[in-house]
C-alpha positions as CSV (number, residue, x, y, z in Angstrom):
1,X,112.0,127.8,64.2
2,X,112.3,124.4,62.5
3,X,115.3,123.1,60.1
4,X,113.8,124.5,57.1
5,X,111.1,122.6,54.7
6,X,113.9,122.2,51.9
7,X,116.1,119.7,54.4
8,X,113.5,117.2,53.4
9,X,115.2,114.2,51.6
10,X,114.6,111.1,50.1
11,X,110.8,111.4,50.6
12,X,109.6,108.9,48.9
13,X,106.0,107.1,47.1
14,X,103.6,109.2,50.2
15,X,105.4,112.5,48.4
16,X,104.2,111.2,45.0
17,X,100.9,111.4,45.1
18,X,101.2,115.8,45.8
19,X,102.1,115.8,42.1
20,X,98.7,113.9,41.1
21,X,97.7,116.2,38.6
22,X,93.7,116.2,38.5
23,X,94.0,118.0,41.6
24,X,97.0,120.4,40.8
25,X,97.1,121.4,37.6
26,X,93.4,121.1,35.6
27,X,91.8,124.7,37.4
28,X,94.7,126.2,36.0
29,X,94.0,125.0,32.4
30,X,90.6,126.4,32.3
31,X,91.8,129.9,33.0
32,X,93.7,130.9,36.3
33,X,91.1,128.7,38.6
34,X,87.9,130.3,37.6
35,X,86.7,127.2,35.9
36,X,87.2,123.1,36.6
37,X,86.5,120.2,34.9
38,X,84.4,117.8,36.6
39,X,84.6,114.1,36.4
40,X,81.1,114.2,35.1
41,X,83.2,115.9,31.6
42,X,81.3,119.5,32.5
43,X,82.5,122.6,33.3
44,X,81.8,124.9,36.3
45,X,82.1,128.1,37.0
46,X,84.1,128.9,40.8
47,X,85.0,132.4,41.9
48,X,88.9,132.8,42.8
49,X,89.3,133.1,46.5
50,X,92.5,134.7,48.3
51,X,94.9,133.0,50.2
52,X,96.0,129.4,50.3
53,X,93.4,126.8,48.1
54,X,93.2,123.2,48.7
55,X,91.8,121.3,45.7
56,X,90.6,117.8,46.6
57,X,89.5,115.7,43.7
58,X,90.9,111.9,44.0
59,X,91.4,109.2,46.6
60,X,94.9,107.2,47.5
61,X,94.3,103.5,47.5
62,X,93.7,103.9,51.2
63,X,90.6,105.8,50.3
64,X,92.2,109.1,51.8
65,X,91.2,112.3,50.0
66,X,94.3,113.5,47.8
67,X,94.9,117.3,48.9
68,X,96.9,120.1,46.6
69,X,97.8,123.7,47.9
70,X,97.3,126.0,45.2
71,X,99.1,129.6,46.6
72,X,98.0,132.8,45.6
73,X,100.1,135.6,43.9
74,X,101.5,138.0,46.8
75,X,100.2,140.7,47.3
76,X,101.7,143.2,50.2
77,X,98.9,144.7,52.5
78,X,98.9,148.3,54.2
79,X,98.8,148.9,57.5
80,X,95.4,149.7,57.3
81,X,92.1,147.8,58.0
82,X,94.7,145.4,60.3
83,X,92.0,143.2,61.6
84,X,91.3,142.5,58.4
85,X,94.7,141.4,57.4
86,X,95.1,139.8,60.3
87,X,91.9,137.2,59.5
88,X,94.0,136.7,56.3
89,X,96.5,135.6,57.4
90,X,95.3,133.2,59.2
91,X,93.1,131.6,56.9
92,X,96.5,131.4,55.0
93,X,97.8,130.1,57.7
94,X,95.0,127.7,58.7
95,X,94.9,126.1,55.4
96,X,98.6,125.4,55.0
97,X,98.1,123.4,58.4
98,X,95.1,121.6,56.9
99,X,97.7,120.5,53.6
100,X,100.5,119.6,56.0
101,X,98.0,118.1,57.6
102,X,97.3,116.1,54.8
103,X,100.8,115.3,53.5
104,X,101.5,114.1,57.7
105,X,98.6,111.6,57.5
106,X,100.5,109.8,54.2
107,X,103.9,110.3,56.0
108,X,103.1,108.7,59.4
109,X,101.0,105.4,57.2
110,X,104.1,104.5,55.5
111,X,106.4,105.8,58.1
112,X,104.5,102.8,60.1
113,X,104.9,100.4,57.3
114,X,109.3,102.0,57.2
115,X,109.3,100.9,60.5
116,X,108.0,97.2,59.9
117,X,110.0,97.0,56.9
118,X,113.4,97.7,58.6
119,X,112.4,95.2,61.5
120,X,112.2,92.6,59.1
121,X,115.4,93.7,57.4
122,X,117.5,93.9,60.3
123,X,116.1,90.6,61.8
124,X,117.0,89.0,58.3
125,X,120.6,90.4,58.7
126,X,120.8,88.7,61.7
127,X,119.6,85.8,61.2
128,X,122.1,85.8,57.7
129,X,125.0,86.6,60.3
130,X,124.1,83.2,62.4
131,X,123.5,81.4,59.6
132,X,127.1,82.7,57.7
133,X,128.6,81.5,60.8
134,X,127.8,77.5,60.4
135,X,127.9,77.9,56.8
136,X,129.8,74.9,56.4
137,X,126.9,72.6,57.7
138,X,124.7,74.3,54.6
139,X,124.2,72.8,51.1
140,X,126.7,76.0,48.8
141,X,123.7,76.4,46.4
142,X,121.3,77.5,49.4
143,X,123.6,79.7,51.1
144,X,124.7,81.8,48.0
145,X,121.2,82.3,47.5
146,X,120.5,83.7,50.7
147,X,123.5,85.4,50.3
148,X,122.5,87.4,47.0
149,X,118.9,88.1,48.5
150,X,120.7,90.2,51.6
151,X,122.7,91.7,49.3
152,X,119.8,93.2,47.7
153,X,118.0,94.0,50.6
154,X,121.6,95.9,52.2
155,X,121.4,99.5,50.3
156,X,117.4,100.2,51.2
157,X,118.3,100.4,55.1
158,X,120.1,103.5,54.6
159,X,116.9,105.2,52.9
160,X,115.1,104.0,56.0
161,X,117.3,105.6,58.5
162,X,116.9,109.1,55.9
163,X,112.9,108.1,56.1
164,X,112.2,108.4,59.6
165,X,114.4,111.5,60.0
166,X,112.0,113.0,57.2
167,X,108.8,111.8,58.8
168,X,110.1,114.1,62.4
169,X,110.9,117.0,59.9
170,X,107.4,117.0,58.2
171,X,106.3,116.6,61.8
172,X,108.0,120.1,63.1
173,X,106.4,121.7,60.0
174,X,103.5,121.3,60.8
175,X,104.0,122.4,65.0
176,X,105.5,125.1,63.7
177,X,102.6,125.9,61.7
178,X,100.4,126.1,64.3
179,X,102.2,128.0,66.6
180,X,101.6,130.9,64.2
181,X,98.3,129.9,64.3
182,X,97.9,130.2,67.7
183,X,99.6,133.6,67.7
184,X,97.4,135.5,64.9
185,X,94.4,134.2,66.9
186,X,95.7,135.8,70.4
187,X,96.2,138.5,69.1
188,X,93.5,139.3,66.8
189,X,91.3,140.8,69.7
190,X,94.3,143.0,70.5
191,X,95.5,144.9,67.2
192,X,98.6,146.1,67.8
193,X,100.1,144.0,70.6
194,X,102.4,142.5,67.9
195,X,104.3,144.1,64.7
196,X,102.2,142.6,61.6
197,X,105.3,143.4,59.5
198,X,107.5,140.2,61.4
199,X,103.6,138.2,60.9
200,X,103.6,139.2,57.6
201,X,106.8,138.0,56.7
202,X,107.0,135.0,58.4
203,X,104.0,133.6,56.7
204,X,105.7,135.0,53.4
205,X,108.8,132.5,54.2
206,X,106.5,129.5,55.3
207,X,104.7,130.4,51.6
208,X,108.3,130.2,50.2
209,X,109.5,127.0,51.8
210,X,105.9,125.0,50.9
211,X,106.4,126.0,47.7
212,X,110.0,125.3,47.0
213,X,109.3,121.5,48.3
214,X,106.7,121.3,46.1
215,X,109.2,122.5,43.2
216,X,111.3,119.6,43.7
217,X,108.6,117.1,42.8
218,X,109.3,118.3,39.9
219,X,110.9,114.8,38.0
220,X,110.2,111.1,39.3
221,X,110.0,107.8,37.9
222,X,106.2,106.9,36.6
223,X,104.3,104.8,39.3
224,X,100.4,104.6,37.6
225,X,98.4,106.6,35.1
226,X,94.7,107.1,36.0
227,X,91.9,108.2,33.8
228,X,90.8,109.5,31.4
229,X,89.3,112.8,31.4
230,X,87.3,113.0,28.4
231,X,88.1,116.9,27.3
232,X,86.1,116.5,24.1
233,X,85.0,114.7,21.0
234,X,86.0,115.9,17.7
235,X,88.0,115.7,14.4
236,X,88.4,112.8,12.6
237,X,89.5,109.0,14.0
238,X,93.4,110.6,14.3
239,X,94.8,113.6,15.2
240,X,96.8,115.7,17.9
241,X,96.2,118.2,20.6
242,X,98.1,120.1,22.9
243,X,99.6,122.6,25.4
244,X,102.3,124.4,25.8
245,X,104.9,122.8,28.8
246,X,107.0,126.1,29.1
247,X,104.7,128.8,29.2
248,X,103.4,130.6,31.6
249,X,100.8,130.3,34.2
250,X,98.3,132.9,32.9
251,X,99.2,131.3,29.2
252,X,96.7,128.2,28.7
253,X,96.4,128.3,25.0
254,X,95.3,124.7,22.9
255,X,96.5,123.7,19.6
256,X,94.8,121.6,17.8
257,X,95.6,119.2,14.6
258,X,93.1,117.1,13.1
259,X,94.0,114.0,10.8
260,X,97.8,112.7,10.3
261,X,98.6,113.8,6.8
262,X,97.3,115.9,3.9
263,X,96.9,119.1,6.0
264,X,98.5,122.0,6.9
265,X,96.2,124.0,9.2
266,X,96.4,124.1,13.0
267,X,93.0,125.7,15.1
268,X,94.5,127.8,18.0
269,X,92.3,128.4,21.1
270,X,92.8,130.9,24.1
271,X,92.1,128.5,27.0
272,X,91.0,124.8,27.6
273,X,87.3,126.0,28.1
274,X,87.6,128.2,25.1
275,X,88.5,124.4,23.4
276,X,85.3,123.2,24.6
277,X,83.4,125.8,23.6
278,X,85.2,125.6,20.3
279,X,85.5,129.7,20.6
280,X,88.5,129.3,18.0
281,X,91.1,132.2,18.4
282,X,93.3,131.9,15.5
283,X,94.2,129.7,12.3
284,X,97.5,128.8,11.3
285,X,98.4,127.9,7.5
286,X,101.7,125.9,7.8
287,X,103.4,126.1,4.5
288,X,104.4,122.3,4.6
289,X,101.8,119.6,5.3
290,X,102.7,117.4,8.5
291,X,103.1,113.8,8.9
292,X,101.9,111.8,11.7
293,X,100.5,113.1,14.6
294,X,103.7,113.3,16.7
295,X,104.0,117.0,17.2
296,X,104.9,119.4,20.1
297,X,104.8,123.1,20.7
298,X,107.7,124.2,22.9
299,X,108.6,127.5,24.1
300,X,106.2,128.9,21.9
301,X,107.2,126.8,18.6
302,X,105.6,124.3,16.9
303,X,108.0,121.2,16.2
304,X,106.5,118.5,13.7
305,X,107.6,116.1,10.6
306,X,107.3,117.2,7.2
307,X,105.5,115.4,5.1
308,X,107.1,112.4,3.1
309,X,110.5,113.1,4.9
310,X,113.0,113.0,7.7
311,X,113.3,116.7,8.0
312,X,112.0,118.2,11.1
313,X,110.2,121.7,11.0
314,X,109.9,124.6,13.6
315,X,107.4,126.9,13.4
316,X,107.0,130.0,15.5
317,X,103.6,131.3,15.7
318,X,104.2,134.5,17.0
319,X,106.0,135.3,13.8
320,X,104.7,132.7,11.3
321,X,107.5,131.6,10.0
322,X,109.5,128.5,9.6
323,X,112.6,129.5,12.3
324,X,114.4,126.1,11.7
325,X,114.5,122.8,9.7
326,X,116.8,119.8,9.6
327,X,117.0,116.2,8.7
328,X,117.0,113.7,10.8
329,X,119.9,111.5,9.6
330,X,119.0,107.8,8.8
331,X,115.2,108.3,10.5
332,X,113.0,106.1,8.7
333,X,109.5,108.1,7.2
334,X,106.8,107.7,5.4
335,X,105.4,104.4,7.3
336,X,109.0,102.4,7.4
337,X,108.8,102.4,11.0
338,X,105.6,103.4,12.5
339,X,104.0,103.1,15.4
340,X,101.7,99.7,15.4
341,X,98.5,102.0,14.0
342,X,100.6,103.3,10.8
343,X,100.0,106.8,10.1
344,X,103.5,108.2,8.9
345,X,103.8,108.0,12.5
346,X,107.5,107.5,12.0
347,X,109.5,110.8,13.7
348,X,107.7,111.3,17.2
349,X,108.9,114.4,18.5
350,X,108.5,115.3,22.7
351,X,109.0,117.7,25.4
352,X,109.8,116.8,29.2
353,X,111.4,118.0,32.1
354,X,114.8,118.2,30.0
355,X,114.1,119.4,27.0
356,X,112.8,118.7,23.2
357,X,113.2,115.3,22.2
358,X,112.4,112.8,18.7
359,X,112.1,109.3,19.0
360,X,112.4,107.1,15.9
361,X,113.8,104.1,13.9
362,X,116.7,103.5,11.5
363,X,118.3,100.6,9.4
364,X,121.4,100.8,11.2
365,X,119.9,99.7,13.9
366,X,117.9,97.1,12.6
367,X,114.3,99.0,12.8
368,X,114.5,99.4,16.7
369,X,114.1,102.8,18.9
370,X,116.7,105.5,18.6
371,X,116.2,108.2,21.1
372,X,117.5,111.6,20.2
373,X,118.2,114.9,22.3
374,X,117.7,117.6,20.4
375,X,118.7,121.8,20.0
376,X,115.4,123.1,20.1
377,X,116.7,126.1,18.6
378,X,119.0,124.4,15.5
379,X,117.2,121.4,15.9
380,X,120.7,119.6,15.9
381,X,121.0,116.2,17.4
382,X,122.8,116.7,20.6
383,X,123.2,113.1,21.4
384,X,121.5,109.8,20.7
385,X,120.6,106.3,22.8
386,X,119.9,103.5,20.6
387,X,117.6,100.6,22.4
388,X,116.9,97.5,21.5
389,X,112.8,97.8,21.3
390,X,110.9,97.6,17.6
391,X,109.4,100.4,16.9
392,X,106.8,98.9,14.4
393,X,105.6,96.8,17.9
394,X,105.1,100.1,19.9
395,X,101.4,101.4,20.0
396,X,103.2,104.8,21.5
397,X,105.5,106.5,23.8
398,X,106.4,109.4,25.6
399,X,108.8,110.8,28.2
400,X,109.3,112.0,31.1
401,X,111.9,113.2,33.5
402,X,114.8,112.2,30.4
403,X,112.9,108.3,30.5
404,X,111.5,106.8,27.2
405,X,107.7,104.8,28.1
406,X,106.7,102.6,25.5
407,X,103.1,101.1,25.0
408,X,102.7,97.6,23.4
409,X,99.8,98.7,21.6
410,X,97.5,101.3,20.5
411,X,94.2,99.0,20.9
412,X,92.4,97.8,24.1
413,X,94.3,96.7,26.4
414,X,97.2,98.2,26.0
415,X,100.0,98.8,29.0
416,X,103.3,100.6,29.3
417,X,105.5,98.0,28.7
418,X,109.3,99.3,28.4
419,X,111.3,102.0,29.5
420,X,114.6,103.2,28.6
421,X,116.8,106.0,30.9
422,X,118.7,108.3,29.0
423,X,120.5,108.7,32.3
424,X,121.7,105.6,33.2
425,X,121.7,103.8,29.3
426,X,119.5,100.9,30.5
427,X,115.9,99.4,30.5
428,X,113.5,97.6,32.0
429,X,110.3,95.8,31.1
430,X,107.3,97.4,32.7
431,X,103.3,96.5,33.4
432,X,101.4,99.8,33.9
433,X,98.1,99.5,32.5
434,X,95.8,102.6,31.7
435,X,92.0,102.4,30.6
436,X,91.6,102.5,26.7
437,X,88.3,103.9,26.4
438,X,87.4,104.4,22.9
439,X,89.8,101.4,21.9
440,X,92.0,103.0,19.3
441,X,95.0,105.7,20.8
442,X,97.0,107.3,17.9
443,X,98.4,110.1,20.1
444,X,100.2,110.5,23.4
445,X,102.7,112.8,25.0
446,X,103.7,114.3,28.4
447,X,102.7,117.9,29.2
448,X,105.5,118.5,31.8
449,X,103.6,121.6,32.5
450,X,100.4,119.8,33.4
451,X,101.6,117.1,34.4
452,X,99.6,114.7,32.4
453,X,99.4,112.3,29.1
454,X,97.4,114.4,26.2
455,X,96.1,111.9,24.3
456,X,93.7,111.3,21.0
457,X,91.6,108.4,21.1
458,X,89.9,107.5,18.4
459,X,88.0,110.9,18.0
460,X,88.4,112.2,21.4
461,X,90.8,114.6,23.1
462,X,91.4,112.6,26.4
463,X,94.0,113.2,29.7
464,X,95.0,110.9,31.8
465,X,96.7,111.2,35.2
466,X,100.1,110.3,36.3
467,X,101.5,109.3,39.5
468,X,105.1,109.6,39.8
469,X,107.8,107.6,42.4
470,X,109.9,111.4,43.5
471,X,113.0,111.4,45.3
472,X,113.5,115.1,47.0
473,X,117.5,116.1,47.2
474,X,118.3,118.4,49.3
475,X,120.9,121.6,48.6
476,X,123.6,119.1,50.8
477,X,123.4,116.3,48.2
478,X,126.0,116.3,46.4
């Protein structure tokens, strides 16, 4: 057998693309994989099928179809009917080789790229060596800066060396793949020859370990944001729709809430087709209007602003009631500090890998971001960043993996611009661009879940894509 799958570490932008969610996650949100949503905007009906699924629905920039396994539950088989099993197993079988397969392809491109790169790295190290030898013959000003370009250049060689002992990993995998292959397809003619429990089992673990390294892509640092999906058109100009990040598989239920004040009902719907259908499942009368459209459901709550205040509300609708409410000390409200389209879009309130989150302004510091972790069950502020980015000059954000992305407008055009760790306390200035299509965005958020931007623009319910930079740690790491 091979060092297991969840050795793998360090794998780096080839890994990313796995996560691409058009592939992964949309069958799901139409109702355990029994419908899709096309890129022509339609919906179509597929039957499930056992075993291992490979969705294919986008291209790298290479061109190269971008492959997702989607496993089945497990179900245990009898001893009877063997031969039948048996061809189950290795379809199973067959179509994890063509995803690691797949995920190989993207591993040995960059791995040939790794390889350039660390020529060139080592050759400039050299050459910086023989160079830092006659240093005296050089002008001072042209030797520092050399000097300062190898020292950024210095840390990557270590992910290098971790990079080609990933790509010979991935490449075991997948021998070890097929020699079960080969094994179920000897003995297939010969029922009996081999003990289907050990079989069994051993494609149970390989299951287990494709599935746990796909676990681990879980965070990552965002890369590009492709789209949009156009879900549907309704409501008026602004609004807010969305899904729930922590529930569970079988639980694809839609909320949606139309216009960003003077309202209090939200339309509940059983599943994303049942939202395009607009087969409406239940109606919620809130007993305080909203403001904004900044709202999240979490763990089965709805979280939004209340209307001409800083207090925060949460709402369970399993029970209907209001479970919690708090204010949100020195957040500005009623259109202080707003996102660039207005809209009492003052307190926006988030969900990500981490937890629930609001993002808003305040005087003390001076009308710029203030990011704030919070309780979802108190909704007490658990602790707070303050940045240095106006929020009246951000069109929206959102976050993922514990990161704050900020847009620079809510009009055509409009990129990710800044982002702010929550980790590290620092920022950067960013350029990701996404497509505007209907020219005016007055929501956006991050379904962890889904892995995908929810977004209202301008009268449509939209998603876009998102292509995240992963970084796989294995149980060693300390």
């Amino acid at each position: 057998m091979s060092p297991p799958l969840l050795k793998l570490g360090a794998v780096l932008s080839t890994m990313a693309m796995i996560s691409n969610w058009m592939s992964q996650t949309l069958p799901s949100l139409v109702g355990l994989n029994t419908t899709r949503i096309t890129t022509s905007d339609t919906l179509t009906q597929i039957s499930p099928k056992e075993g291992w699924q490979v969705y294919s629905s986008a291209q790298d920039p290479d061109g190269r179809c971008i492959c997702t396994v989607v496993a089945p539950e497990q179900n245990l088989c009898s001893r009877d009917a063997k031969s039948r099993q048996l061809r189950q197993l290795l379809e199973k079988v067959q179509n994890m080789s063509q995803s690691i397969e797949v995920l190989n392809l993207r591993t040995q491109r960059d791995f040939q790229y790794v390889l350039k790169m660390e020529t060139q790295m080592k050759g400039l190290k050299a050459k910086f060596r023989q160079i830092e030898d006659d240093r005296k013959t050089l002008m001072t000003k042209h030797f520092q800066e050399l000097k300062e370009k190898m020292d950024e250049l210095l840390p990557l060689i270590p992910v290098l060396e971790q990079y080609k002992t990933d790509a010979k990993l991935i490449t075991q995998f997948k021998e070890e793949i097929r020699n079960l292959s080969a094994v179920l397809t000897g003995i297939q003619e010969e029922i009996g020859a081999y003990d289907y429990d050990e079989l069994h089992q051993r494609v149970l673990s390989l299951e287990t370990r494709l599935r746990d390294c796909m676990k681990k892509l879980t965070c990552g640092k965002l890369m590009k944001i492709t789209g949009p999906i156009t879900v549907k058109i309704s409501g008026t100009r602004f609004g807010a729709w969305m899904t729930d990040p922590l529930a569970s598989e079988k639980n694809n239920r839609v909320w949606y809430m139309d216009s960003y004040t003077n309202n209090k009902i939200v339309r509940e719907y059983k599943s994303l087709a049942d939202f395009v259908s607009g087969a409406e499942s239940r109606t919620y009368n809130l007993p305080f209007k909203w403001a904004g459209t900044n709202h999240v459901v979490y763990n089965g709550s709805l979280y939004f602003n209340k209307y001409q205040s800083n207090i925060i509300i949460k709402y369970s609708f399993d029970t209907g009631r209001v479970l919690a409410q708090r204010s949100l000390e020195y957040a500005g409200f009623h259109n202080v500090y707003p996102y660039t389209w207005g809209g009492f879009s003052d307190i926006d309130l988030m969900a990500d890998e981490i937890g629930l989150w609001a993002v808003y302004a305040t005087n003390q510091n001076a009308g710029n971001i203030v990011i704030s972790q919070l309780n979802q069950d108190t909704l007490e502020v658990l602790k707070s960043w303050s940045t240095g980015y106006p929020k009246r000059s951000a069109g929206e954000s959102f976050m993922i993996c514990g990161t704050l992305y900020v847009t620079n407008s809510h009009l055509t055009g409009a990129k990710v611009y800044y982002s702010y760790s929550t980790k590290t306390s620092t920022y950067e200035y960013t350029d990701i661009p996404f497509h505007n299509q209907y020219f005016h965005i007055s929501m956006l958020d991050y379904n962890a879940r889904d892995r995908a931007l929810y977004a209202w623009n301008n009268g449509h319910q939209v998603l876009f894509n998102v292509t995240l930079f992963h970084v796989i740690k294995t149980e060693d790491d300390t």
